[in-house]
C-alpha positions in Angstrom: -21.4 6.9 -3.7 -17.6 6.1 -4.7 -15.7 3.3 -6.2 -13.6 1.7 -4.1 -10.5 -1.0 -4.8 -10.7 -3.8 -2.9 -9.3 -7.1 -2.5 -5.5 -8.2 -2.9 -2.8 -8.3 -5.4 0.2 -10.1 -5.5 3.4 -9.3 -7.8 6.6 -11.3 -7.9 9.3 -11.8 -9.9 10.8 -15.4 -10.2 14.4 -14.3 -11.2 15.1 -12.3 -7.4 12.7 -13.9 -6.0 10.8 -10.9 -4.2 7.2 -10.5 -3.8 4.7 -8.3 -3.0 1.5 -8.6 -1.1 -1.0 -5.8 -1.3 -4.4 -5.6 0.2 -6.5 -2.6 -0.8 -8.8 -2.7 2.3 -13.2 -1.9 2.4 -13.3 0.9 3.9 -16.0 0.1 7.1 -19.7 0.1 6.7 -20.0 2.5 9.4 -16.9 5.2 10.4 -13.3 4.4 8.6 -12.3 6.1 5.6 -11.7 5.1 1.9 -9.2 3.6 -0.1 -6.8 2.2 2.6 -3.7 -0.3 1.5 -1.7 -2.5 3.5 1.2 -4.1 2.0 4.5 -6.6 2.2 7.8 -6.6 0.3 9.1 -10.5 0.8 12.4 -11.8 -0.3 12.7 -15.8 -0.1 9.4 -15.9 2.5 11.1 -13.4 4.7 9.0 -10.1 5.0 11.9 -7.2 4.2 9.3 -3.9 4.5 5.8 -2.8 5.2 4.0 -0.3 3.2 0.3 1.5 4.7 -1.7 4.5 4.4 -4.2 5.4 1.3 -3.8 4.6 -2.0 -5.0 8.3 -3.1 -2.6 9.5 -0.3 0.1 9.1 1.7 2.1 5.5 1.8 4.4 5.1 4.3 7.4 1.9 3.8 8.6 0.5 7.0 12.0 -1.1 6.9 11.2 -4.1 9.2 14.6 -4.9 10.1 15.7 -1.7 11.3 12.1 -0.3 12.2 12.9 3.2 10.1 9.8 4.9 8.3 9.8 6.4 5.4 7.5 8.4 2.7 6.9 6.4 0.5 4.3 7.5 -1.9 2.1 10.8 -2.0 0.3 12.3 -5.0 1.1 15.3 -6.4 -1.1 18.6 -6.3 -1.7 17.4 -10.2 -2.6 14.2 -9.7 -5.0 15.2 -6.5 -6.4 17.9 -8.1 -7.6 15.5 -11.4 -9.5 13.3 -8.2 -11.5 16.1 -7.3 
């Protein structure tokens, strides 16, 4: 057994007026994996980027408009080895 964060968060900041939409999925009752995150950088109701991968992994930002991928987020070999 694990903990797992679930459920969605959403941050914004009235003076720019961006927002962002994450869902920290359940990982599946049977197959899937753990600790999966799907996310949405808004500006004025228009959705700018798209972040996904795992929380405790690799995040890859997606710029929408232009359909480039990027890294985003990984842990470092510190922070990964304090999970284990």
């Amino acid at each position: 057994l694990q903990m797992e964060l679930v459920g969605k968060v959403t941050i914004s900041c009235k003076r720019t007026g961006f927002l962002a939409e994450l869902d920290f999925q359940k990982k599946p009752l049977f197959g899937g994996e753990p600790n999966n995150i799907q996310a949405k950088i808004k500006h004025d109701r228009e959705t700018l980027f798209s972040l996904s991968g795992k929380w405790d992994g690799e995040i890859v930002l997606t710029n929408l408009k232009t359909k480039e991928s990027e890294l985003f987020w990984y842990p470092s070999s510190e922070v990964r080895a304090a999970q284990l």
